[in-house]
Backbone as CSV, one residue per row, in Angstrom:
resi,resn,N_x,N_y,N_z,CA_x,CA_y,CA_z,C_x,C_y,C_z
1,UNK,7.428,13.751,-12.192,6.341,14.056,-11.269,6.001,12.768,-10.526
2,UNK,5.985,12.866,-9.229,5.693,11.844,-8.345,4.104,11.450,-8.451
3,UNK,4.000,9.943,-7.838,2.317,9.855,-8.562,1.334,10.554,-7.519
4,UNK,1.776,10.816,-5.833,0.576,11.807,-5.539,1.210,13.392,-5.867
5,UNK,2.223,13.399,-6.697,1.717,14.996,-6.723,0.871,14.975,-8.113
6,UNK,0.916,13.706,-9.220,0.075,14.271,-10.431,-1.544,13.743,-9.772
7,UNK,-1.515,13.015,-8.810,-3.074,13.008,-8.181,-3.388,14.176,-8.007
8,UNK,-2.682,14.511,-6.586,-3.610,16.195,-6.267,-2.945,17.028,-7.315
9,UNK,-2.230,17.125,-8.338,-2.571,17.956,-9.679,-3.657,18.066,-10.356
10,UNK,-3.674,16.773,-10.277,-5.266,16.234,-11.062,-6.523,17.205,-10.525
11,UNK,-6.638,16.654,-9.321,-7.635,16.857,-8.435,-7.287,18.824,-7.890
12,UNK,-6.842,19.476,-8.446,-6.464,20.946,-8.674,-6.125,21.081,-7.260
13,UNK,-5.351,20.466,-6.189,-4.770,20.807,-5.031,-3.620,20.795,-5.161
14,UNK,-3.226,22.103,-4.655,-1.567,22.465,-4.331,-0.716,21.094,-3.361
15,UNK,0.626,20.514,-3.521,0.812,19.578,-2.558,0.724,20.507,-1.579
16,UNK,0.691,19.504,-0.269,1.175,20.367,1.519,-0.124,21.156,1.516
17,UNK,-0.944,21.548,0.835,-2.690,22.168,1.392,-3.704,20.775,2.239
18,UNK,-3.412,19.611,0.833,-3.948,18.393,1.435,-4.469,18.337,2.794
19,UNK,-2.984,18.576,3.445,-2.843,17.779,5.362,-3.504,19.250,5.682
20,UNK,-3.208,20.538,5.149,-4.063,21.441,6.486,-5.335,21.833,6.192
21,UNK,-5.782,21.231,4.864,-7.525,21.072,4.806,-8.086,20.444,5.016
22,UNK,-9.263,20.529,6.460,-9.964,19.239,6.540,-10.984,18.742,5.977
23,UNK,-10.276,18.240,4.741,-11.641,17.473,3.886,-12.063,16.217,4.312
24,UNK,-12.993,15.695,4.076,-13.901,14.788,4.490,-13.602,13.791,4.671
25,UNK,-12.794,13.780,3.607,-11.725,12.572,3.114,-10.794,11.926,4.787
26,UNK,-10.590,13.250,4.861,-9.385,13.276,5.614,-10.385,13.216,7.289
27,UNK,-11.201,14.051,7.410,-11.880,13.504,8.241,-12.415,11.932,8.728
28,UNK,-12.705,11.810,7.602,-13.239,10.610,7.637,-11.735,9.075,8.546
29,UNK,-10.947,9.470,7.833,-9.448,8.936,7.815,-9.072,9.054,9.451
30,UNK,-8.985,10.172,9.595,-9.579,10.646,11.576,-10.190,9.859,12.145
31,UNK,-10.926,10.025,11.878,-11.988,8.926,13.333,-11.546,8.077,12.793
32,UNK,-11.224,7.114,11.928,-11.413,5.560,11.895,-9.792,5.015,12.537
33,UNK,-9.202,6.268,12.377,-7.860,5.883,13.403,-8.402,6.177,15.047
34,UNK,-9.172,7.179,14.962,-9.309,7.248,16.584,-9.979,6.190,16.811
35,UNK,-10.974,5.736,16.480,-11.816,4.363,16.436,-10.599,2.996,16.595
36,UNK,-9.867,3.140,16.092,-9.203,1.893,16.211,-7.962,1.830,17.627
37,UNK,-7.714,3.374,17.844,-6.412,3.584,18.524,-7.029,3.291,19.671
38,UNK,-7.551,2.353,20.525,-7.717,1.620,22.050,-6.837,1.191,22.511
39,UNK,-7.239,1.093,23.954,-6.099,0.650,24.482,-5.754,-1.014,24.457
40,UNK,-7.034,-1.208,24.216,-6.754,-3.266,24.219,-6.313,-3.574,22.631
41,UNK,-6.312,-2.723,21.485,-5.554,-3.050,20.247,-3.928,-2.491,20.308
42,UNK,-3.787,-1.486,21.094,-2.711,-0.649,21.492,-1.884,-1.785,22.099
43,UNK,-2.560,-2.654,23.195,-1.643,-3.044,23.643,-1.416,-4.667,23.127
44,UNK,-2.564,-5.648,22.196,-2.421,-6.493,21.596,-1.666,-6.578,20.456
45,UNK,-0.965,-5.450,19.803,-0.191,-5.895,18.738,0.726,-5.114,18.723
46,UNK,1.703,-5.936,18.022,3.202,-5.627,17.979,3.050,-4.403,16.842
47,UNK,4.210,-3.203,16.802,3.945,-2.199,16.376,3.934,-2.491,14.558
48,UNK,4.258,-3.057,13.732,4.395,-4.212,12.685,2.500,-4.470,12.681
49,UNK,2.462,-5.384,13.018,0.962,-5.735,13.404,-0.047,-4.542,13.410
50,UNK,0.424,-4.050,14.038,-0.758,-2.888,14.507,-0.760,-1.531,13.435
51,UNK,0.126,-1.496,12.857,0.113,-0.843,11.231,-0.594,-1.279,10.570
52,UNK,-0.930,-3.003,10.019,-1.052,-3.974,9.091,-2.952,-3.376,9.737
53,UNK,-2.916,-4.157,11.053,-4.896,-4.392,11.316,-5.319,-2.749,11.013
54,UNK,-4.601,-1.810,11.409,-5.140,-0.449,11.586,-5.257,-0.421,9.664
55,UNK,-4.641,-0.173,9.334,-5.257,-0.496,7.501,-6.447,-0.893,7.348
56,UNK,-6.268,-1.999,7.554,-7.231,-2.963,7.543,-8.758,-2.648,7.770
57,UNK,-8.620,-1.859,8.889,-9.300,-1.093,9.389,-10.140,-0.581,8.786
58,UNK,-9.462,0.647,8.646,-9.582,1.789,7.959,-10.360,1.532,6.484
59,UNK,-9.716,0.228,5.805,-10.078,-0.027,4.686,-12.108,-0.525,4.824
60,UNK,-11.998,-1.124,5.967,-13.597,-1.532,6.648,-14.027,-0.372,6.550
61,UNK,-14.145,0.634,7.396,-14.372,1.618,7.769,-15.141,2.445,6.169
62,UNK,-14.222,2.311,5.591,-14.845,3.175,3.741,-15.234,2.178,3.112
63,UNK,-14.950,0.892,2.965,-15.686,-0.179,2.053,-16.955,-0.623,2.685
64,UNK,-16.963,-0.982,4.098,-17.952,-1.682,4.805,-19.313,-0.302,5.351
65,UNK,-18.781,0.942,5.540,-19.477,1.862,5.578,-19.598,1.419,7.423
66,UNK,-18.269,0.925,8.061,-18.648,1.072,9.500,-18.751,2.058,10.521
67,UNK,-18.783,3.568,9.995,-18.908,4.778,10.650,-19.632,5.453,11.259
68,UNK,-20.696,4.233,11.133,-22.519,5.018,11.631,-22.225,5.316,13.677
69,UNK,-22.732,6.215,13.559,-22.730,6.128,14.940,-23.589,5.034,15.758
70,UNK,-22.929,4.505,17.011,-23.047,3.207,17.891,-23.616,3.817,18.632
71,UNK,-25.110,3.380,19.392,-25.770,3.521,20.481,-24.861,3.086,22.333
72,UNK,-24.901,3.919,22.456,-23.941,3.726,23.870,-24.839,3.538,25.003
């Protein structure tokens, strides 16, 4: 058994339901890529790079709690 299929075993999800349920999780995972996918990071890093910061990211995004909505 591969280790995310004994995760979502664990967690009582069928594999392949994961990606077409939008859990929160996964929501959440959403915006912080749309949040990052601009065009001035789009076009500042090499595709290598821009894997690595978009992580990075993302990892801000759930540790740092940067999701609040921004006054425009």
């Amino acid at each position: 058994m591969a280790f995310f299929d004994f995760v979502f075993f664990t967690l009582g999800v069928t594999v392949g339901d994961e990606i077409k349920k939008p859990t929160g999780i996964n929501l959440l995972l959403k915006e912080c890529r749309r949040r990052f996918r601009i065009p001035e990071n789009i076009d500042h890093y090499s595709e290598k790079d821009f894997r690595e910061a978009e992580k990075k990211f993302i990892k801000l995004c759930f540790v740092g709690g940067q999701l609040r909505e921004q006054n425009k």
